[in-house]
N, C-alpha and C positions, 0 to 999 in steps of 0.2 A: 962283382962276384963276391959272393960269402964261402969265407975259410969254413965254418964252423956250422956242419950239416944239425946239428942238435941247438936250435935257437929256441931263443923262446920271447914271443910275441904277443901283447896285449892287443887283444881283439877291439876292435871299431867299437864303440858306444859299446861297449863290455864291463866286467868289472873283473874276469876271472879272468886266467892265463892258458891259454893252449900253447903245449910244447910240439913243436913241427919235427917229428924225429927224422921224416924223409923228408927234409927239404932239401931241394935239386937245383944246381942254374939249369938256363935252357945251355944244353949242348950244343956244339957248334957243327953247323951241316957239312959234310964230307961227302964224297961221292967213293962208293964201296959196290963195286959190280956181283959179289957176292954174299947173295942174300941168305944162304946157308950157312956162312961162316960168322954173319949178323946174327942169326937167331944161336946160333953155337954159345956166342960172345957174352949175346942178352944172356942165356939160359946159365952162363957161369957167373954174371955179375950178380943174376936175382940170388944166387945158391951162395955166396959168398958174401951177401948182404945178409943172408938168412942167417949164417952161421955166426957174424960179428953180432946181429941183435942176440941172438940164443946167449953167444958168450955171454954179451953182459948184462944181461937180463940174467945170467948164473950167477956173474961176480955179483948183482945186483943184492939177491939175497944170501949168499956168503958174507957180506960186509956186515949186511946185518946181523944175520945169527951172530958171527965172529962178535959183532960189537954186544949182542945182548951176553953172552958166552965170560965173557970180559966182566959183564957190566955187576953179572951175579957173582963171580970170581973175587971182586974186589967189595961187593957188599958183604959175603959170608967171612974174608978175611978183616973185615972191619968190625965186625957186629956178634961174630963167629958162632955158637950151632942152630941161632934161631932162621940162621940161614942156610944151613945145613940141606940134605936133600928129607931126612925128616922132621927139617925145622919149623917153627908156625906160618913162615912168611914163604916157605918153599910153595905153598901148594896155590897163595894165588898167584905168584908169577909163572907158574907151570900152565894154571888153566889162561890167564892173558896170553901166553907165548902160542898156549894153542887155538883160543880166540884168532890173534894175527893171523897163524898161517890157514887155517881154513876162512878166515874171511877174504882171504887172500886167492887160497884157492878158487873158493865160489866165484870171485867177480871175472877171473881169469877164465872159466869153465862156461859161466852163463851172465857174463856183466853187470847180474844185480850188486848191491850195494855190500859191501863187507860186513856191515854188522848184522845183518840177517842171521848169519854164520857166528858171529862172538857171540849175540843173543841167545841163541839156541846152545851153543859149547858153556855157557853159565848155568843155562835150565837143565840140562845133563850131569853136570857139575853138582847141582845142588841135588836132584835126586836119584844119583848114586849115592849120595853120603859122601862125598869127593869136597866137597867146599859149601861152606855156610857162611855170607857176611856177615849176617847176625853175629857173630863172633869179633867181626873189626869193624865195630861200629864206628870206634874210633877212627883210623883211616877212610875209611868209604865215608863219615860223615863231612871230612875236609878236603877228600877230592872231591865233594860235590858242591861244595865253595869255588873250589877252582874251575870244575866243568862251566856254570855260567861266565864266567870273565873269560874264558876261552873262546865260548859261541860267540857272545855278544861281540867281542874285541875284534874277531876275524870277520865277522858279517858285515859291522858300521865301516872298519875300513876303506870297503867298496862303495860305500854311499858317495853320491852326487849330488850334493846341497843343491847346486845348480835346477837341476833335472825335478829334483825334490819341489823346488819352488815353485816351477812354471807347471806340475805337474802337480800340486798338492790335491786337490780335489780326488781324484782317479787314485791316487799312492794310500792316502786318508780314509776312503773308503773301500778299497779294497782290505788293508791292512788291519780295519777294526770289524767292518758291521758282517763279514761273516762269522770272525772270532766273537764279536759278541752274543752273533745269535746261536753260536753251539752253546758256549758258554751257559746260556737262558736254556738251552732246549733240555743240555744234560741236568742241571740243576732241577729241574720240571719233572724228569725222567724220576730221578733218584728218588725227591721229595714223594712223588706219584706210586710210582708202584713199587718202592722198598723202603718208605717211610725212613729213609735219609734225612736229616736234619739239614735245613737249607744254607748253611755253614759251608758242612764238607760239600753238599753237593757246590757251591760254587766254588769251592778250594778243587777238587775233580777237575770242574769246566774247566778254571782257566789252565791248566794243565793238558789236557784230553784236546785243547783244540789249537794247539800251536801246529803251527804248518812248518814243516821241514823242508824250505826253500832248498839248504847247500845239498841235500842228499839227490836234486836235481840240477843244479846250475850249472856241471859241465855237461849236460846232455841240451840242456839251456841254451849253453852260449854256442857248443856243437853244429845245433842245426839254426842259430842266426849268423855266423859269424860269416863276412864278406858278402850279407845279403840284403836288397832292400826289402824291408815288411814294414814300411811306416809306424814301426814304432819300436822303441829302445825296450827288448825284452827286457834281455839280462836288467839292468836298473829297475826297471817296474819289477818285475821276479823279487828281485835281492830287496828292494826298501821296502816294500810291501811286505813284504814276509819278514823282514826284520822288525818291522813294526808288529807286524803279529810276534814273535818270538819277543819282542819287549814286553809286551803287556804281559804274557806268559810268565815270561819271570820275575817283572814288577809286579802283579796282583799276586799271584800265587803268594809271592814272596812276605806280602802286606797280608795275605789272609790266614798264614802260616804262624805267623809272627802275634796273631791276635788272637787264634787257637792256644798257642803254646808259651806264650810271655803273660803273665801277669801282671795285673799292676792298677793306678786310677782308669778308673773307665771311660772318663773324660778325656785322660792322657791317649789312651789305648785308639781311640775315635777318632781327634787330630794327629795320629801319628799314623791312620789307616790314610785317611782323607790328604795327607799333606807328601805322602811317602814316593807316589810317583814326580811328584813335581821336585821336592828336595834333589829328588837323584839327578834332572833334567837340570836343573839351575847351577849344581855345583859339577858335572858332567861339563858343561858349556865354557865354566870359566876356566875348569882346569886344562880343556883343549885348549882353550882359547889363548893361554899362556904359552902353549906350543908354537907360537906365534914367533913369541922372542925367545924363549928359552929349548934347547939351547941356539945360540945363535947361529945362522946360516952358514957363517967363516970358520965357524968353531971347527979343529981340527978333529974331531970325532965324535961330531956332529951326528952323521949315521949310529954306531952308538949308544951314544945321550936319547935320540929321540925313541930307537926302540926301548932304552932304559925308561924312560917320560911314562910310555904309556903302559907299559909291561908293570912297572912298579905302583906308578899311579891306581891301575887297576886292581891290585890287591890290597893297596891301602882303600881303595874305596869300598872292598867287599867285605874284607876283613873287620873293618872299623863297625860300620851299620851294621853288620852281623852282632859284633859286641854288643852294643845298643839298644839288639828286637829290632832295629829299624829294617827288617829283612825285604828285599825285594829293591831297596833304594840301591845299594850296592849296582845292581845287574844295569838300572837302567843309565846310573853316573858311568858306567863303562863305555855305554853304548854310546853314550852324545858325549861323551870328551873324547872318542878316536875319530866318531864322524868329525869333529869340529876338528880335532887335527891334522889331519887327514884332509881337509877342506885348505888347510891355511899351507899343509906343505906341499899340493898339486898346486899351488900358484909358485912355488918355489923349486919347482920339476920333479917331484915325484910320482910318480903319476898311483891312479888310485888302484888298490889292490896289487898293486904290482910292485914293492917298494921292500926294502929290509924291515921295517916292521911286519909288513903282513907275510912275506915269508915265515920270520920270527912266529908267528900264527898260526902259521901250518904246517911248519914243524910241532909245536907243541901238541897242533891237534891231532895230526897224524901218531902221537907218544901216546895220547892219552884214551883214543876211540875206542880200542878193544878191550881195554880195562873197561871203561862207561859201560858198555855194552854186556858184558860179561859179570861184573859183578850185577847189575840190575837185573843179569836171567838169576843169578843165585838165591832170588829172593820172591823168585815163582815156584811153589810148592804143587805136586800135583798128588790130588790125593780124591777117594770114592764119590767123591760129592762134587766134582770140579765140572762134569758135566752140564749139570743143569746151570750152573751161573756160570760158563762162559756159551752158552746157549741164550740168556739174557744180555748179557751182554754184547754179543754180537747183532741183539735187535738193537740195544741200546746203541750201538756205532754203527748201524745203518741211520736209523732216524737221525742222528746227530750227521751224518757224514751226508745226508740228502740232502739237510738243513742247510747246512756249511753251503755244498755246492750250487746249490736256488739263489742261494743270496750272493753270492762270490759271482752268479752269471748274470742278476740282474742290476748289479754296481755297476758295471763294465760300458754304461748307456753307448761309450763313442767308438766301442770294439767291435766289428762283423759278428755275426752268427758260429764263423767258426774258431775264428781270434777269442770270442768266450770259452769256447769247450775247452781250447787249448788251456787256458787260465784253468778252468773247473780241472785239468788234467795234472796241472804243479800242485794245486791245493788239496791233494788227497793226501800225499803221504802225512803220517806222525811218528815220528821215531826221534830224534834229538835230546829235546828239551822234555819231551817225554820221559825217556831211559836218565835222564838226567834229576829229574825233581821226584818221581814216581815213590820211588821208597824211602826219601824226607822223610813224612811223619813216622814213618816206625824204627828208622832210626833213632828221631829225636824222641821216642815214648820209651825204646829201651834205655835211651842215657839217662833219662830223669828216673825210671825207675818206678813211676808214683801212679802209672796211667791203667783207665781200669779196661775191662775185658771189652767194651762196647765202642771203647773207641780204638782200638788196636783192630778190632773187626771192619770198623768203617777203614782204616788206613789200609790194611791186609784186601780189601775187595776193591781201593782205590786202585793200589798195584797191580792187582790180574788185570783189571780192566785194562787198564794201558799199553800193560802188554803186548796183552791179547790184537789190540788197537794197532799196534807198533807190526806185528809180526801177519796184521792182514791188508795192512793200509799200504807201508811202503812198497812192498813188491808190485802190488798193482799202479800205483802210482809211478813208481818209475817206468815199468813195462808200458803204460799207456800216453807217458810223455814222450818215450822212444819212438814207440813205431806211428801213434797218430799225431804226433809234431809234425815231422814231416806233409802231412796232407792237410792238415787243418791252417799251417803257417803258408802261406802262397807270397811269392815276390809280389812288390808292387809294379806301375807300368812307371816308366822314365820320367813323368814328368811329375810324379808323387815325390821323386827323391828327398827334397829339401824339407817335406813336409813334417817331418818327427824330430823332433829337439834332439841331439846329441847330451 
């Protein structure tokens, strides 16, 4: 018998966690000749279950207001009137707190994704006159240092080297040749019919085509979870799509880096060329030192290793940020948590399920509706917005076709409807989009020196994605909800053994 009806259990060949709020023993049979007095009984336990969730699903958000309540109390009495309620910093934590609760709202209302809702509370925000980031460049430029060490640390956690191995071929190409071919298609796009320098257009691509696996994985692991379909979604889902979101934020990051750093040309070339692999080689040794360090016995143990990778990773962002080496950062995060992460499920932790990657979803659960929200502040709507997001939306049709042809014809050893379902996770973009999007006009206001033609190519990179973010997700999720189900079929009994764990 379990005491404790609120467990929470790591799904079968999963990577994510489902919380079983009603889990029940089986009761024990009694013979009760009164079958009136049974439904009476039922009809008071269901209404007295109803009221303890209510309650704390009350306390739930009480804790938090209370705790944000606190949280601003003790920054304005620290820092005092710039935190005031007509302070400079009042007005973005006013519009974050109301990001949260309408994103909060919505998912509770109609189960789409919360930052739909922060998105759109930034774009309102900004054209009221209510909040401009352009004004904290400073801030918004360094938490968006942080947003990549956050995605990439939480996603590689979940990887299965294992799974990765026997499965590289299928993980490999799903994970690259449809990001590559948006990438080609939008750069084609830009070059073609808006005389886009083939530069940003490929600084665009590798941005515009990241697939936002986590904004589906619990609806992922949802409808596999306790079932055979001959094959381990969740893992194929989660590394495939972490691979897409790596190249994402390694190329961007390498093409960013060589718009905006100066210096030998020669240098500028081998630091383009060497920038993803640097990050992967010193990624691998520093996991790989999570091996021994700290050791197994160590009495805090637990910890040292969320200290490990939590710090490791901001030294590793921080540092090649310094450098120009931008882009290298994101991908040494990703391959030193998979690698440790590897070394401490031999050691019982098991993957995604551990005090680090908690430690991960806490911070991202802190920081989402900020991401979100300050990225709407920096979509302007103004007389002319018509016709280029009318171009645009041709341009993320042909791009989002592209993607999904080539994402179905990777797939050679998956059924006819085992592809669509794939074609069905690969639509959404919001993440690493709302995360990188407004980069370069950040970094053209802080240098100060950038002239009118390329603050336009950066200002028409940001609507696009948006625009991207705010037509891709919703559909994407709505179409992995309700056609999962029909498109993912059990297998028959004697398939069981056949899918790698």
């Amino acid at each position: 018998m379990f005491d404790n009806k609120n467990t929470a259990t790591g799904v079968d060949k999963g990577v994510y966690i489902i919380h079983n709020e009603d889990f029940k023993t089986t009761p024990e049979l009694t013979f009760n000749y009164s079958s009136q007095k049974n439904a009476i009984d039922d009809d008071d336990e269901k209404e007295n279950s109803s009221c303890i969730a209510a309650t704390a699903t009350c306390l739930h958000y009480f804790t938090i207001v209370f705790l944000g309540l606190a949280s601003w109390a003790v920054l304005w009495c620290a820092f005092g009137d710039e935190w005031s309620w007509n302070g400079r910093w009042f007005k973005p934590a006013v519009v974050v707190a109301i990001a949260w609760a309408t994103g909060e709202l919505l998912q509770m209302t109609t189960t789409l994704p919360p930052l739909l809702a922060a998105l759109l509370t930034g774009m309102i925000a900004r054209n009221i006159g209510y909040l401009d980031m352009r004004h904290y460049t400073e801030v918004d430029s360094f938490m968006r240092k942080i947003y990549p060490f956050i995605i990439l640390g939480k996603g590689s956690l979940g990887w299965n080297l294992t799974y990765m191995k026997n499965n590289w071929k299928q993980v490999a190409a799903l994970g690259v040749l449809p990001w590559t071919a948006e990438v080609v298609t939008l750069a084609i796009c830009l070059n073609q019919l808006l005389g886009y320098p083939w530069i940003w257009g490929f600084l665009l691509g590798s941005i515009y085509a990241s697939v936002s696996c986590p904004v589906l994985m619990p609806t992922v692991v949802k409808l596999t979870a306790g079932k055979n379909l001959g094959q381990n979604w969740p893992q194929l889902i989660c590394t495939a799509g972490g691979m897409d979101t790596a190249l994402s934020v390694g190329v961007s990051g390498v093409i960013h880096s060589f718009i905006m750093y100066e210096g030998d040309d020669a240098y500028r070339y081998i630091r383009a060329a060497c920038a993803l692999f640097v990050g992967a080689a010193v990624g691998v040794m520093w996991g790989s030192l999570a091996k021994f360090l700290p050791p197994s016995r160590d009495a805090y143990v637990t910890e040292l290793r969320v200290l490990y990778v939590v710090i490791g990773g901001f030294c590793a962002l921080f540092i090649t940020s310094q450098f120009g080496w931008g882009g290298t950062g994101g991908v040494a995060v990703l391959a030193c948590n998979a690698t440790a992460a590897h070394f401490w499920a031999k050691s019982g932790w098991k993957l995604n399920n551990n005090p680090a990657a908690t430690a991960y979803r806490i911070m991202w659960s802190s920081v989402e509706p900020a991401l979100f929200a300050f990225t709407g502040t920096f979509f302007v709507i103004h007389p002319s917005i018509s016709k280029l997001m009318l171009v645009g939306f041709g341009i993320l049709f042909v791009c989002l076709a592209v993607r999904l042809i080539v994402a179905f014809l990777v797939c050679p050893t998956l059924t006819v409807r085992e592809r669509l379902f794939v074609c069905c996770t690969w639509v959404p973009k919001s993440i690493v989009e709302a995360v990188l999007c407004p980069v370069a006009i950040n970094a053209f206001i802080a240098r100060g020196d950038h002239n009118e033609v390329q603050m336009e190519y950066a200002e028409y990179i940001m609507k696009l994605i948006v625009q991207a973010i705010l037509i891709t997700t919703p559909i994407g999720f709505l179409l992995t909800n309700h056609l999962g189900p029909i498109l993912l079929k059990e297998k028959h009994k004697k398939c069981e053994n056949e899918s790698e764990s």
